[in-house]
DRENNUSE-811551 format. One record per atom (N, C-alpha, C, O): residue in three letters; x, y, z. Coordinates in steps of 0.2 Angstrom, whole numbers, plus 5000, padded with zeros to 4 digits. Example, Ala and Ser with C-alpha at 12.3 -4.5 7.8 and 13.67 -1.06 7.14 Angstrom:
2
ALA506649725039/ALA506249785039/ALA506649845039/ALA507149835042/SER506449895035/SER506849955036/SER506450005039/SER506750065040/
//
This chain:
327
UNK500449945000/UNK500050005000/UNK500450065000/UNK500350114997/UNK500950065004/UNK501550125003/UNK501650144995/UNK501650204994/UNK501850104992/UNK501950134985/UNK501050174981/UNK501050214976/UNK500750144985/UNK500050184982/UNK500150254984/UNK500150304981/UNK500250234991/UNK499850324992/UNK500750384993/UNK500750444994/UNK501250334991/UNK501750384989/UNK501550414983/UNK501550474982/UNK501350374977/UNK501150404970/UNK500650464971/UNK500850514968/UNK500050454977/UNK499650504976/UNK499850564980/UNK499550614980/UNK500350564985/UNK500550604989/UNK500950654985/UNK500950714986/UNK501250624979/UNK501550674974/UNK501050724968/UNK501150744963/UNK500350724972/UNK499750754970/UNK499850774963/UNK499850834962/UNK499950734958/UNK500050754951/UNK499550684947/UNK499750634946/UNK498950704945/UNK498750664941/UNK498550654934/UNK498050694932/UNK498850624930/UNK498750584924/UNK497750564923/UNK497650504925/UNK497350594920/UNK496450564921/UNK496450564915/UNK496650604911/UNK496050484914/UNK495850454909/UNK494950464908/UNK494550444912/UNK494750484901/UNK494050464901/UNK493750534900/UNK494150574901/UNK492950544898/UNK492650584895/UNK492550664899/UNK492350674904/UNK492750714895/UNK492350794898/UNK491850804889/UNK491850784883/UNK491350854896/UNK490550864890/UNK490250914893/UNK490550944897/UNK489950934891/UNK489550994893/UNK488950984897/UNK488450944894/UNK488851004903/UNK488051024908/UNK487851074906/UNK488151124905/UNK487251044904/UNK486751114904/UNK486251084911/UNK486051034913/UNK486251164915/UNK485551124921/UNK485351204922/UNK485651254923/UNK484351164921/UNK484051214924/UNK484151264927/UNK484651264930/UNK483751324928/UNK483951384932/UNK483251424933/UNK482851424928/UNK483251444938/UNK483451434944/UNK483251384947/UNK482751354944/UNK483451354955/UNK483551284957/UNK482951294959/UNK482651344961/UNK482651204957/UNK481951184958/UNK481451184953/UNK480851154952/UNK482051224947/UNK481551224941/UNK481651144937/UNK482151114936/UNK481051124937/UNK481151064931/UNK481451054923/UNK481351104919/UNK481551014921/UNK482051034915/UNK481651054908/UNK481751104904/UNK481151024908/UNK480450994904/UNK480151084905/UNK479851114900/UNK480151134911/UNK479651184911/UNK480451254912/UNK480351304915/UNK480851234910/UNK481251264911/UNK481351324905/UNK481451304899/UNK481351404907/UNK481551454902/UNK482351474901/UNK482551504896/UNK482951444907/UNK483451474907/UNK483751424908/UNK483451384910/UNK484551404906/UNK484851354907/UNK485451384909/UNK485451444907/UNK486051364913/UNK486651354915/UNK487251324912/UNK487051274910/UNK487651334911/UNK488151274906/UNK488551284911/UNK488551334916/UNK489151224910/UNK489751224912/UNK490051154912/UNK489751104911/UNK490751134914/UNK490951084912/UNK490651044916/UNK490451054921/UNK490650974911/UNK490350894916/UNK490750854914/UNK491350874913/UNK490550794914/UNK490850724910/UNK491250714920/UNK491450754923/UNK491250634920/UNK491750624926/UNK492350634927/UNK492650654932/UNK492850614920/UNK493550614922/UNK493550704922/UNK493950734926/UNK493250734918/UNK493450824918/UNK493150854924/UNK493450904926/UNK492550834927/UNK492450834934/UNK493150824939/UNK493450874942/UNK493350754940/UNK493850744944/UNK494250794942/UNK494250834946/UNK494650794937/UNK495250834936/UNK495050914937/UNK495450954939/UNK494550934937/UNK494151014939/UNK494151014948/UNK494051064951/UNK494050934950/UNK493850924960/UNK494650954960/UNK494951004963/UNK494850914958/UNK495750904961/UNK496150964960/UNK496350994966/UNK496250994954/UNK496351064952/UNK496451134959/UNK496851164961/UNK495651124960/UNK495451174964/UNK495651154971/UNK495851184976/UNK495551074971/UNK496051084979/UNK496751084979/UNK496951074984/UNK496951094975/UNK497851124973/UNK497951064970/UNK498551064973/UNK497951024968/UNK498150974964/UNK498350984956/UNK498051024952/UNK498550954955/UNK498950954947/UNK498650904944/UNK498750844946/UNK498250914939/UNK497850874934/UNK497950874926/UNK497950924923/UNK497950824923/UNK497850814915/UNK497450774913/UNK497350714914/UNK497050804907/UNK496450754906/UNK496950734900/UNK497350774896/UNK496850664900/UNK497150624891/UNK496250624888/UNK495750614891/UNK496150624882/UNK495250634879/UNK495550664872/UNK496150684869/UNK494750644870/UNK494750674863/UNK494150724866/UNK493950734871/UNK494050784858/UNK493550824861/UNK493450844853/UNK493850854849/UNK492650844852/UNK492450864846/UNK492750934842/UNK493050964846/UNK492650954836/UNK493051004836/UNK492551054833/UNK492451074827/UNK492251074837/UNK491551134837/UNK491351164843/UNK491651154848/UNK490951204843/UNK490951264847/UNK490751224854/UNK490851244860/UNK490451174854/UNK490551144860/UNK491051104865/UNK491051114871/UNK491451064861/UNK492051064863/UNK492551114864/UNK493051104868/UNK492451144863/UNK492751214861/UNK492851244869/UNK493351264872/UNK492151244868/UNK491751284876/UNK492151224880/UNK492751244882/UNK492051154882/UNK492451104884/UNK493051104888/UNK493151094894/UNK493551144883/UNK494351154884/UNK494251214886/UNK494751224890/UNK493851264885/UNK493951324889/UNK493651334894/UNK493851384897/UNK493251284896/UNK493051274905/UNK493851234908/UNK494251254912/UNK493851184905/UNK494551134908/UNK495051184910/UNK495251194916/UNK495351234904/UNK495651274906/UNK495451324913/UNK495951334916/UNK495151334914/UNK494651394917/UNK494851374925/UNK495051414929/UNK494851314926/UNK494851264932/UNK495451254932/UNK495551234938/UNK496151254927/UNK496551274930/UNK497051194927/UNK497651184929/UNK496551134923/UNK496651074921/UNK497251064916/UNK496951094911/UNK497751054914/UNK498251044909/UNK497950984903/UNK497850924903/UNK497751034898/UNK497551004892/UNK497950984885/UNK497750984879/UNK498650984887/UNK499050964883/UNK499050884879/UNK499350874874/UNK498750854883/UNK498550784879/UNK497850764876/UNK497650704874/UNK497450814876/UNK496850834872/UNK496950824865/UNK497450864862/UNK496550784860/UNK496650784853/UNK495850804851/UNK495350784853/UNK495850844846/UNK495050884841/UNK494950834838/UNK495450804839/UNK494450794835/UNK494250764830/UNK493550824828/UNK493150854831/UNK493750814819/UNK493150834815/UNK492650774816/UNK492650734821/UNK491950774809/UNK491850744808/UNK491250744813/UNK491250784818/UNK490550704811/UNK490350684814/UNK490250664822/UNK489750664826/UNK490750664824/UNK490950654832/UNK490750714835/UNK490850774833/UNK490450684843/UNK490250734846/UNK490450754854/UNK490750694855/UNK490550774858/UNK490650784866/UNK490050774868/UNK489650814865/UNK489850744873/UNK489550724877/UNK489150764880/UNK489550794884/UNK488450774880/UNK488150824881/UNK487550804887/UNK487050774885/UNK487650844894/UNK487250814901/UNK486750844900/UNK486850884895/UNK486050844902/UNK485450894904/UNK485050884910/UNK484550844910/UNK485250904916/UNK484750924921/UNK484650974925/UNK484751024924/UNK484350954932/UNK483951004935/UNK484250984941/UNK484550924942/UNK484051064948/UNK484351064954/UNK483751044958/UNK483451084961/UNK483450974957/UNK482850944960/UNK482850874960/UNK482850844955/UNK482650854967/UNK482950774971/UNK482250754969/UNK482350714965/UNK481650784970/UNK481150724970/UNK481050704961/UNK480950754957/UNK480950634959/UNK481150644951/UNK481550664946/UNK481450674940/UNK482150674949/UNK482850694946/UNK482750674939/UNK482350624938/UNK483050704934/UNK482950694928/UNK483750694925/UNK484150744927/UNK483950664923/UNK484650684919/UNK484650634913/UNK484450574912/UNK484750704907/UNK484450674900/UNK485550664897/UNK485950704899/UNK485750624894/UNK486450624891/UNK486550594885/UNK486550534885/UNK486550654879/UNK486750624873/UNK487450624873/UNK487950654875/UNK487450544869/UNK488350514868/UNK488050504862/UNK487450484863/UNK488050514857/UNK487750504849/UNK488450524846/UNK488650584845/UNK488850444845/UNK489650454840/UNK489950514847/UNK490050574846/UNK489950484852/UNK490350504858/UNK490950524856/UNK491150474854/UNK491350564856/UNK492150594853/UNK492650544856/UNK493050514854/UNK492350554864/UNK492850524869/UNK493150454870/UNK493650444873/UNK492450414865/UNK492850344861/UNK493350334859/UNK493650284859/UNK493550394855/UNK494350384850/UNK494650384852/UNK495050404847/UNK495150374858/UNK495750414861/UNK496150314858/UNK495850254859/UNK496650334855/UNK496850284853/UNK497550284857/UNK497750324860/UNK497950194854/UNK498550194859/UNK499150284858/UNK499550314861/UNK499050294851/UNK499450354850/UNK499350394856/UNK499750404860/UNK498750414855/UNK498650454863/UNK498850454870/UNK499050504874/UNK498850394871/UNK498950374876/UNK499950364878/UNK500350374883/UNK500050364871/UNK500850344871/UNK501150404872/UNK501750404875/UNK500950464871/UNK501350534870/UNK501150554877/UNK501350614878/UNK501050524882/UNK501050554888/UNK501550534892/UNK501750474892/UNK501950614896/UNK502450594897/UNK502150554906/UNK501750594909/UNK502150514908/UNK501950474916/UNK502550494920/UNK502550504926/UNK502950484917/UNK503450494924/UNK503350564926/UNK503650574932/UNK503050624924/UNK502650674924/UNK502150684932/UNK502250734934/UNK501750614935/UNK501350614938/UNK501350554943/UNK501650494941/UNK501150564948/UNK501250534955/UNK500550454951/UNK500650394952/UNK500050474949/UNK499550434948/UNK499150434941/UNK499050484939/UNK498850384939/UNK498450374933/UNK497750364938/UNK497750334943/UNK497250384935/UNK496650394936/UNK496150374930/UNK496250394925/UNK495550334932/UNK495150304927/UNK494450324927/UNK494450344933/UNK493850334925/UNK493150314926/UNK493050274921/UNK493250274915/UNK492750224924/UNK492650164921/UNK492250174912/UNK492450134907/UNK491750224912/UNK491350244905/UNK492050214898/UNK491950174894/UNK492750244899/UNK493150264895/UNK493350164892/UNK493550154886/UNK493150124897/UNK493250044895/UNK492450004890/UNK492449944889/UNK491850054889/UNK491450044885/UNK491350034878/UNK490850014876/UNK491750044876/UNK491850044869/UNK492550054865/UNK492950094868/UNK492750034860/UNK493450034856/UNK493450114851/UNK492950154849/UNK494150124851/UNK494750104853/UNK494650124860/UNK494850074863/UNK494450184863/UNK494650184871/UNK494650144875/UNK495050154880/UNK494350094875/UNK494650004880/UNK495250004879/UNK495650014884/UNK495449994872/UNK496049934872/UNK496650004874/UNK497149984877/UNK496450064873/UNK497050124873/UNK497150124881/UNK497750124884/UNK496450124884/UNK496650124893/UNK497050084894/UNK497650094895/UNK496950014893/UNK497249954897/UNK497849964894/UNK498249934897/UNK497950004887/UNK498850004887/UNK499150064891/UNK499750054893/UNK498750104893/UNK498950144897/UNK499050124904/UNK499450134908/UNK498750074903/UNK498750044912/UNK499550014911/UNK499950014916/UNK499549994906/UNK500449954905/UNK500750004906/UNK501249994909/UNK500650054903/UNK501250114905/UNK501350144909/UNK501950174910/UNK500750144915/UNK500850174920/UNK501150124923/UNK501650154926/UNK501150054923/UNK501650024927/UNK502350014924/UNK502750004929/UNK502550024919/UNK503150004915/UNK503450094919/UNK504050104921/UNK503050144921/UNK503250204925/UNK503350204931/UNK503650244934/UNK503050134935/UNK503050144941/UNK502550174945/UNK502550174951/UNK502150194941/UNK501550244946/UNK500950204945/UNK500850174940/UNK500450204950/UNK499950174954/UNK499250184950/UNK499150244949/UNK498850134949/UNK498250154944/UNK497450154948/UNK497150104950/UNK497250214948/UNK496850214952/UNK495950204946/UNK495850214940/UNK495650194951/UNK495050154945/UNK494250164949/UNK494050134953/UNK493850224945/UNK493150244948/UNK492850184945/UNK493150144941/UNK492450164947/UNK492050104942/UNK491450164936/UNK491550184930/UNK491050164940/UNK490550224936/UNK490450174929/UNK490750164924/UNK490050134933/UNK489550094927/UNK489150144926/UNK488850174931/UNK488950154918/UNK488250194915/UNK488150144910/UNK488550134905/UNK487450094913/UNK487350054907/UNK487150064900/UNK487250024896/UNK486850134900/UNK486950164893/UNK487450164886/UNK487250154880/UNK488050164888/UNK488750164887/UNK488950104884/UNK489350094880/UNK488550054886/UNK488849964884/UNK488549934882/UNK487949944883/UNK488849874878/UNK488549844872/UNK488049794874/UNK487649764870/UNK488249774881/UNK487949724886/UNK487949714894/UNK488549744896/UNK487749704897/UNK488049684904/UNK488549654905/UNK489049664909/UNK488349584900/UNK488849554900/UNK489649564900/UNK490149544903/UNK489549614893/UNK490349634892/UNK490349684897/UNK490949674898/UNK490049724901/UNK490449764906/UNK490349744912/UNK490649784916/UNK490149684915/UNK490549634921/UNK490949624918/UNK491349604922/UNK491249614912/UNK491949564912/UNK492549624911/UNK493049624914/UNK492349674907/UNK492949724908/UNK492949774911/UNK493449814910/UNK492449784917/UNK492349824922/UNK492849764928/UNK493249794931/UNK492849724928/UNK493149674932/UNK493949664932/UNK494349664936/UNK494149654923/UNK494749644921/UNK494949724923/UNK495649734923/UNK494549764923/UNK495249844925/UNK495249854932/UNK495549904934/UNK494849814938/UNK494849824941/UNK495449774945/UNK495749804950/UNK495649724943/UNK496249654944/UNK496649684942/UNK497149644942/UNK496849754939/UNK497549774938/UNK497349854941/UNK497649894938/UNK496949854945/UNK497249934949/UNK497249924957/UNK497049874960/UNK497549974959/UNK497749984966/UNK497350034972/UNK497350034978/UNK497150074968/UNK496450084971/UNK495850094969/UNK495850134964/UNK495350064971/UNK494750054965/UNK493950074971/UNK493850044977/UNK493650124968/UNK493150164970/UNK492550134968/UNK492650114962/UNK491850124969/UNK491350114966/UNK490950114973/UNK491250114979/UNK490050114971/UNK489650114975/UNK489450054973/UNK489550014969/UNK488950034980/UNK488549964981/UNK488549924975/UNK488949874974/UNK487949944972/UNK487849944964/UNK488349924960/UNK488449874956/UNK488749974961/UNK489149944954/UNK489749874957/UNK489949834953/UNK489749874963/UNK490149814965/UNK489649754964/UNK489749694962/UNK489149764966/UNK488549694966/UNK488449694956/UNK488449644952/UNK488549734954/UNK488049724948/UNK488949694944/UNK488849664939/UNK489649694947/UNK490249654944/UNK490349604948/UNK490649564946/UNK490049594955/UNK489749524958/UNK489349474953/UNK489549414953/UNK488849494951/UNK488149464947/UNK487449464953/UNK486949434954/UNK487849504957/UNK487149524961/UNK487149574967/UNK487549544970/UNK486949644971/UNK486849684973/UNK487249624980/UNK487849634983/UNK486849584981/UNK487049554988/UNK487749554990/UNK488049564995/UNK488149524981/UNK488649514982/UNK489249534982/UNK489849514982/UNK489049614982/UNK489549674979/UNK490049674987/UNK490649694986/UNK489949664992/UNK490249674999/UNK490749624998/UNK491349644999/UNK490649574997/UNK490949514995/UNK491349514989/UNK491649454988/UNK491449544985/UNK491649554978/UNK492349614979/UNK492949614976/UNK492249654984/UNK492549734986/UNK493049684993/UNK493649704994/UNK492949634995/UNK493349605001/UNK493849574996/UNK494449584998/UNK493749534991/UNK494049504986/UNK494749534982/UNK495249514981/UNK494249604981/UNK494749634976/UNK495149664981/UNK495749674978/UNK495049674988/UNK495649714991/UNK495949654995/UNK496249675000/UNK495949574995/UNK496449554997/UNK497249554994/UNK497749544998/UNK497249574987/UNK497849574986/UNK498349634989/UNK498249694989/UNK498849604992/UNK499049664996/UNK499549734991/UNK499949734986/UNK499349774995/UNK499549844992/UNK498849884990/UNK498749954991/UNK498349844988/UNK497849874986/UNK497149904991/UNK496949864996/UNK496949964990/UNK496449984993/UNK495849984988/UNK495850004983/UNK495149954991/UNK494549954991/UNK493750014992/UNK493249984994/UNK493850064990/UNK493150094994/UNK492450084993/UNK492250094987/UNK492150054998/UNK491350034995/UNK491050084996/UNK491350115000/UNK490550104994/UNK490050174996/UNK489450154996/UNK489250114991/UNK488850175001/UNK488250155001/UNK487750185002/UNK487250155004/UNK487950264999/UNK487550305000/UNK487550345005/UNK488150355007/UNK487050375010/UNK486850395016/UNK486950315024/UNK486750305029/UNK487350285019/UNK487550225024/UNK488250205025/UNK488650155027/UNK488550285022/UNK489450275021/UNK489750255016/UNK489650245011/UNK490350225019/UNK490750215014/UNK491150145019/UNK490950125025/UNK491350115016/UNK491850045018/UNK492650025015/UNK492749995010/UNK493050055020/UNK493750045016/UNK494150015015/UNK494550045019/UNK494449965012/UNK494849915012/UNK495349935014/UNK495449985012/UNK495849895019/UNK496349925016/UNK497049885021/UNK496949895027/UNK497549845019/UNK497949805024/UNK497649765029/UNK497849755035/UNK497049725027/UNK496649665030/UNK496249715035/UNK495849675039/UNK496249785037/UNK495749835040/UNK494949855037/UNK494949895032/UNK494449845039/UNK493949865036/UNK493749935039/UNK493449935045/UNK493949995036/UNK493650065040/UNK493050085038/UNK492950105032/UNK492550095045/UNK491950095040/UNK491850185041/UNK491950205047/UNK491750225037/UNK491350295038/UNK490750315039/UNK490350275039/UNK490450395040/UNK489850395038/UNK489950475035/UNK490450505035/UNK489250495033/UNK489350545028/UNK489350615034/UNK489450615040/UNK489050675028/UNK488850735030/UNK488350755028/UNK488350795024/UNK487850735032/UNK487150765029/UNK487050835028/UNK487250885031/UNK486650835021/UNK486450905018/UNK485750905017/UNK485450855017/UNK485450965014/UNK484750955009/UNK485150965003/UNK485451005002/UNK485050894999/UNK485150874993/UNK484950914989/UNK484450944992/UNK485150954982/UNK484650984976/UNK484750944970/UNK484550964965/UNK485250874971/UNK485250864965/UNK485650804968/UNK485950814973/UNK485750724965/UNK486250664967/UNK486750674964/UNK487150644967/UNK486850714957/UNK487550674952/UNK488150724953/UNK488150784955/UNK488650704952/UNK489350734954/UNK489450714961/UNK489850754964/UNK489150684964/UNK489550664971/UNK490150634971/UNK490750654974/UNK489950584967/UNK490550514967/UNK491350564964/UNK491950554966/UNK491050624960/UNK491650654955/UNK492150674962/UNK492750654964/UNK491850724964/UNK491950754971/UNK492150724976/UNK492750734978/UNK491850664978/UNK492350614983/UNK492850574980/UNK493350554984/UNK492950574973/UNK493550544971/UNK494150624972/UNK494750614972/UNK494050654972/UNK494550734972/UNK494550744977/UNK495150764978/UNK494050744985/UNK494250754992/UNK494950704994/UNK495450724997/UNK494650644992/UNK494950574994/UNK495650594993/UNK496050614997/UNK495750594985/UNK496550594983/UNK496950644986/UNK497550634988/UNK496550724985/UNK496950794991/UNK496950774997/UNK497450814999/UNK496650735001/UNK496750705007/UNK497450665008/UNK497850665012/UNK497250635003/UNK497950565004/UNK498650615004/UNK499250605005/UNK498350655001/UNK498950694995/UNK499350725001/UNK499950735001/UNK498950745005/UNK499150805012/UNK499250745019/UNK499250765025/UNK499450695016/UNK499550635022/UNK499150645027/UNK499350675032/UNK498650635027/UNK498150635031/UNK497950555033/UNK497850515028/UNK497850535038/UNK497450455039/UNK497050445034/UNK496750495031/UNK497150375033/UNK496750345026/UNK495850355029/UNK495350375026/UNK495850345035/UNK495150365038/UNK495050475036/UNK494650505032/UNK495150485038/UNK495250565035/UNK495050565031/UNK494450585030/UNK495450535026/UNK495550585019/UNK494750555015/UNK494550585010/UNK494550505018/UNK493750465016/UNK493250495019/UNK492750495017/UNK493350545024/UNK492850585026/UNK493050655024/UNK492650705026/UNK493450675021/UNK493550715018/UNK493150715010/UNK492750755008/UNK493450675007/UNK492950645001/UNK492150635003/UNK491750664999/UNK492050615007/UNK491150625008/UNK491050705010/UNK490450725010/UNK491350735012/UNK491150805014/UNK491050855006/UNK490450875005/UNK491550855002/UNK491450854996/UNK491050824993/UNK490950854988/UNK490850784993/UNK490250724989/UNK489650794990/UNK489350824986/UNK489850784999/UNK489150815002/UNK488750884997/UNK488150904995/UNK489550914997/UNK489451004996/UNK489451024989/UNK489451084987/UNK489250964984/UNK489150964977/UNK488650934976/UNK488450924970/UNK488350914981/UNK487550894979/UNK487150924982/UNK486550914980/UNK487250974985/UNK486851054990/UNK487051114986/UNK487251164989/UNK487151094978/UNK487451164975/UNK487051144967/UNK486851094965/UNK487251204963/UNK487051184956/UNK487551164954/UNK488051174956/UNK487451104947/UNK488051104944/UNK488451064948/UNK488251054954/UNK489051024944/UNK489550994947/UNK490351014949/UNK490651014954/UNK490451044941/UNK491351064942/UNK491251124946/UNK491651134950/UNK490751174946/UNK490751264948/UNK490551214954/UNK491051234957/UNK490351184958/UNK490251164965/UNK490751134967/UNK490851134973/UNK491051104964/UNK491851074969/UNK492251134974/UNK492451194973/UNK492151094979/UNK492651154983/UNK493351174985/UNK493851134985/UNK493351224986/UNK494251224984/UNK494451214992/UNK493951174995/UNK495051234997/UNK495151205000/UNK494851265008/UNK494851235013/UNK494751315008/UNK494551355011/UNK493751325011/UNK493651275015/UNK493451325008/UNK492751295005/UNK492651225010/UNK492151205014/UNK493051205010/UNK493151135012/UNK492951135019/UNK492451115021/UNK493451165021/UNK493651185028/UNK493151225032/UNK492851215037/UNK493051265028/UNK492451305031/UNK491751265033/UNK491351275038/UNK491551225026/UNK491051175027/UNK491051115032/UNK490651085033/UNK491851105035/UNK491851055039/UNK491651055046/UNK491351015050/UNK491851135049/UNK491751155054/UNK491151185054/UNK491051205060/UNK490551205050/UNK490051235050/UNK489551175051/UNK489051195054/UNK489651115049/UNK489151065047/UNK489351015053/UNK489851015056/UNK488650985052/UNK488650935055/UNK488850855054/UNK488750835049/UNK489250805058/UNK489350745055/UNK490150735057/UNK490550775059/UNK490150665055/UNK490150625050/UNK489550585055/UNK489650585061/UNK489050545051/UNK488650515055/UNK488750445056/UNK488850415051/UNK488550425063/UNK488750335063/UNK488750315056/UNK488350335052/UNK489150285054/UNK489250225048/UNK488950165052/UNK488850115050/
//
């Protein structure tokens, strides 16, 4: 495990996988369907992540393709704006599009509408992947969507080769969207196979039960993958915490309650508390409720990357709020 979280303690990350554009409702409460005004700003998980981490003083690069039209366009100039290094960003003409969210700041009936139609973010081929300098970056960072289809399957998992031919440690969100895949079948088996070759590996209940072959068996699935030693595990289960593997240790957490305005960008945000945590050698218990406090404060806000908070944000929200509650 020491060689893991030395990697991430050199707070410099390497993130794989799609940025797109949110549109959400305005003002909060409005449904999307009766809505006269919209918001934009950057989405997609990995350009979330790499926008969490940024802002909490982290060094980020997203590797992606991005269409090459005024939406993409907008794409790289929020990335940049956030403060992301977008040197391994390639344009694709044609056809291809960036990935476009649509929702609202409202829990009861949440709505999130996402066109992937000729997704851009598919293309990142091994070229891509090869021009990246890694010895660059303390860690390689993943969201699972980017192992859904070719060539970006086969280009991650040679990145995962690279990162290790570098030395540096692969971290891996699951972020199953069955939308994205060709079957279940095929995404239990390479949501699983990228899981057997990373060192830190993140998901919710869900997604561990559903690479189980069943919800029951996701707890049991996450004790599995973190026997191998060096490897950490986090389970998450909502408003029931998280559960952390970690050196034959189970540490269990509990959240920070808020009034929700919206569910999605949590997990983005608790993957960016997590890592600035580890990154500032904080206890692996810490840096886990660090990550759920940010979960918390991006789902009590509009929008995902404009809600990530920076690290006074952080701080402020820690000591203002209530929690962390029994796990």
């Amino acid at each position: 495990m020491s060689a893991l979280l030395d990697g991430i303690r050199k707070n410099s990350f390497v993130v794989f996988g799609r940025a797109g554009m949110d549109m959400f409702a305005d003002p909060v409460g409005t449904k999307a369907e009766e809505a006269e005004t919209f918001r934009s700003d950057l989405g997609g998980s990995s350009a979330n992540i790499c926008a969490g981490l940024s802002k909490l003083g982290a060094t980020s690069a997203l590797v992606t393709s991005v269409s090459e039209d005024a939406v993409g366009r907008f794409c790289v100039n929020r990335l940049k704006h956030y403060g992301v290094d977008t040197q391994y960003l390639r344009t694709l003409g044609g056809e291809y599009r960036i990935s476009l969210a649509v929702y609202e700041s409202v829990i009861d009936d949440f709505q999130l509408v996402i066109y992937r139609n000729n997704a851009v973010d598919f293309q990142v081929t091994d070229d891509d992947v090869d021009r990246v300098d890694y010895s660059d970056f303390g860690a390689l960072i993943t969201a699972g969507t980017v192992f859904a289809s070719e060539p970006s399957r086969g280009s991650t998992f040679r990145a995962f080769e690279n990162a290790r031919a570098a030395g540096i440690p692969v971290i891996f969100d699951i972020d199953y969207r069955p939308y994205s895949w060709p079957s279940p079948e095929v995404a239990a088996d390479v949501l699983s196979r990228a899981g057997e070759q990373s060192d830190l590996i993140v998901g919710n209940d869900e997604e561990f039960g559903f690479m189980a072959g069943g919800l029951e068996k996701g707890m049991d699935k996450a004790r599995e993958l973190a026997a191998k030693p060096g490897r950490i595990v986090i389970y998450k289960m909502g408003e029931g915490g998280a559960v952390t593997f970690a050196d034959g240790q189970e540490i269990r957490t509990g959240i920070y309650p808020v009034t929700a305005l919206k569910p999605n960008g949590a997990g983005d945000s608790f993957m960016a508390g997590l890592l600035a945590g580890i990154a500032e050698r904080r206890p692996l218990r810490e840096a886990v409720l660090r990550g759920s406090a940010c979960a918390s404060i991006v789902v009590a806000q509009p929008g995902c990357a404009p809600a990530m908070p920076t690290p006074a944000e952080l701080e402020a929200f820690l000591a203002s709020h209530p929690g962390p509650t029994e796990p």
